[in-house]
C-alpha positions as CSV (number, residue, x, y, z in Angstrom):
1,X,108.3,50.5,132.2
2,X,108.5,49.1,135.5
3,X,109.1,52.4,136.9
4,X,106.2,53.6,135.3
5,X,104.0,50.6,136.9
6,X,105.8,51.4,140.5
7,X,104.7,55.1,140.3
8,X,101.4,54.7,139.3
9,X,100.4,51.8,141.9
10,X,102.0,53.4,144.4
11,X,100.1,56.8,143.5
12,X,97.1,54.2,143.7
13,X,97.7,52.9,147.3
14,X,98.4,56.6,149.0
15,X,95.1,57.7,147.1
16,X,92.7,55.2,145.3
17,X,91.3,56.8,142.0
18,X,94.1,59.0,141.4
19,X,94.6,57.9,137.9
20,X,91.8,57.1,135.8
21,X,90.9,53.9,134.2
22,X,91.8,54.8,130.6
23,X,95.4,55.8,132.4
24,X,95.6,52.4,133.6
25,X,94.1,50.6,130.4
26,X,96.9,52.6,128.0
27,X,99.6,51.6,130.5
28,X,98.7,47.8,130.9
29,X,98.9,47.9,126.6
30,X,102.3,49.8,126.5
31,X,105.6,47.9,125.5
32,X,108.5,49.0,127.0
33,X,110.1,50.6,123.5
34,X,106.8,52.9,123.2
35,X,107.1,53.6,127.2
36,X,110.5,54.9,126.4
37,X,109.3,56.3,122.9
38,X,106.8,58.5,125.4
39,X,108.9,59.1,128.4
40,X,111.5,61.1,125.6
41,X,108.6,63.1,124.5
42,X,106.8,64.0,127.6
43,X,110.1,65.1,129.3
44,X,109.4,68.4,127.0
45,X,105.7,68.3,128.0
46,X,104.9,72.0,129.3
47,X,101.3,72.4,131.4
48,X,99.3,75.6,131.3
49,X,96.8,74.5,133.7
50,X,96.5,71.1,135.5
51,X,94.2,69.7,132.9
52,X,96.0,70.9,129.8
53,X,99.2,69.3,129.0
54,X,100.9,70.2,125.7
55,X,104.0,69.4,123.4
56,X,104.8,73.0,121.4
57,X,105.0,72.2,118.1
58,X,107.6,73.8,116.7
59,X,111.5,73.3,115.4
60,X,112.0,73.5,118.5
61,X,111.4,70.1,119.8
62,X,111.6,68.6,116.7
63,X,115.7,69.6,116.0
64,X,117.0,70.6,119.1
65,X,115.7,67.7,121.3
66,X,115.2,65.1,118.6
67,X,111.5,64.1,118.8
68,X,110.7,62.3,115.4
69,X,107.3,62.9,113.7
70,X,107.0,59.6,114.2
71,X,107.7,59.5,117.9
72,X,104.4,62.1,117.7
73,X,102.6,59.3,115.6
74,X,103.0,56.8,117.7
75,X,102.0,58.6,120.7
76,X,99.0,59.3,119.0
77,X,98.3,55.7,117.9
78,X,98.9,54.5,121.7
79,X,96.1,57.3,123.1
80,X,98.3,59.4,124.4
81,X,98.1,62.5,122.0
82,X,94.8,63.9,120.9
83,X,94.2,63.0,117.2
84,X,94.0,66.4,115.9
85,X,97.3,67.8,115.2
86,X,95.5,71.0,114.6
87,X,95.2,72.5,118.0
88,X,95.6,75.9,119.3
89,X,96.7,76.8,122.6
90,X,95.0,80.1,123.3
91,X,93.6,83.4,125.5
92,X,91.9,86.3,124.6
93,X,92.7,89.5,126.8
94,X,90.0,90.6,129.3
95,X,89.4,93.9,130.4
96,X,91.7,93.8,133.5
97,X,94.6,92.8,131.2
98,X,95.8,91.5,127.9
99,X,95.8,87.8,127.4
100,X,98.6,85.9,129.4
101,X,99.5,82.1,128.8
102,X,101.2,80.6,131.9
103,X,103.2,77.9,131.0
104,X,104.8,75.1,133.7
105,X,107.3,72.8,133.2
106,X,108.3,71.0,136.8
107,X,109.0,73.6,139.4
108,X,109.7,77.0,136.5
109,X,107.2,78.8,135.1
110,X,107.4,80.8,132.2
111,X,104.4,83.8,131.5
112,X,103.6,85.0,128.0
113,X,102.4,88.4,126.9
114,X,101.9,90.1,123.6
115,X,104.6,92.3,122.7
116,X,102.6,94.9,120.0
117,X,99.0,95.0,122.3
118,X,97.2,92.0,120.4
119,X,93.8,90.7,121.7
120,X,94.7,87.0,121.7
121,X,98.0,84.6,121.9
122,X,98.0,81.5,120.2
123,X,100.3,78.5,120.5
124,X,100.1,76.0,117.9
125,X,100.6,72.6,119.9
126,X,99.9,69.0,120.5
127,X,97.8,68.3,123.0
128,X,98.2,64.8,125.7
129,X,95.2,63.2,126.0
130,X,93.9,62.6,129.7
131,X,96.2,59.2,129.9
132,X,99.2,61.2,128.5
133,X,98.7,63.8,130.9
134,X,98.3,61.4,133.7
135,X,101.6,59.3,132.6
136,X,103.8,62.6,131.6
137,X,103.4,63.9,135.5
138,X,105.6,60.7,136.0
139,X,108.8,61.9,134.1
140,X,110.7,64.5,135.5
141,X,110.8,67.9,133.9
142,X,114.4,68.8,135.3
143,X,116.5,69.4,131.4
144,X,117.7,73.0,132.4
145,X,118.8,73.6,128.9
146,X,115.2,72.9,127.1
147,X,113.4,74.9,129.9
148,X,116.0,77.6,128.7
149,X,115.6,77.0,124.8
150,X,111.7,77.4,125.1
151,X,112.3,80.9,127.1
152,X,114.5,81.8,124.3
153,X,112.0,80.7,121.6
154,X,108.9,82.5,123.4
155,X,111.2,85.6,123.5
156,X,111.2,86.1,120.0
157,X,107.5,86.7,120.1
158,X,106.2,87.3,123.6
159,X,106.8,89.4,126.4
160,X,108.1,86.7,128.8
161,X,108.9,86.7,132.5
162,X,110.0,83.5,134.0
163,X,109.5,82.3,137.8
164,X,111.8,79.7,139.0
């Protein structure tokens, strides 16, 4: 938790503003079991753009790197997950190309294409609220082995080409 507090005022003194007030508010309410509750689930946090930050939801995370449904609850509860469980990650193909989802997690990338020349991709997920994303840029994203399950469980599916 105190890390957490270190990071963010420091972010604040190089460059005022840089996390928004909400950010701040969430964080001041946190207790230091649901700031380690969240720091397990936003290590697995992918971004697709620097706005959209998203947990897949899938077996994926939920057997292989142990985050509970309830972990996701409580997340939500604290503002830090977007109520609606019902979300989509998606794009539609353009006439240049077919659609392509780019998918970051800390310094790999990981590119999605459809495999039998469908119109749209869509990635069931949760979505972090603007506080979530803020504090999930915090944790590193460095576990070499889920980066490498999530390539594997695009693969299935997906064209994939991955950018280290």
């Amino acid at each position: 938790m105190q890390k957490l507090w270190a990071l963010i005022l420091r972010g604040e003194v190089i460059r005022p503003g840089s996390y928004s007030l909400r950010t701040m508010e969430v964080l001041k309410q946190l207790s230091k079991a649901e700031a380690t509750v969240f720091a397990g689930v936003s290590k697995h946090v992918l971004t697709s753009s620097p706005d959209t930050s998203i947990l897949i939801k899938s077996r994926l995370n939920a057997e292989a790197f142990g985050i509970a449904t309830s972990d996701i609850m409580l997340c939500t509860e604290l503002g830090l997950i977007q109520p609606n469980n019902n979300h989509v990650l998606a794009s539609e193909a353009d006439e240049r190309s077919g659609p392509l989802i780019d998918l970051h997690y800390g310094s790999k990338s990981i590119n999605l294409e459809p495999q039998n020349g469908e119109s749209i991709i869509g990635l069931p997920a949760f979505f972090l609220t603007v506080p979530g994303a803020d504090l999930a840029t915090l944790i590193p994203k460095d576990d070499e082995e889920y980066f490498l399950r999530v390539v594997s469980y695009f693969e299935k599916d997906y064209k994939t080409s991955v950018i280290h």
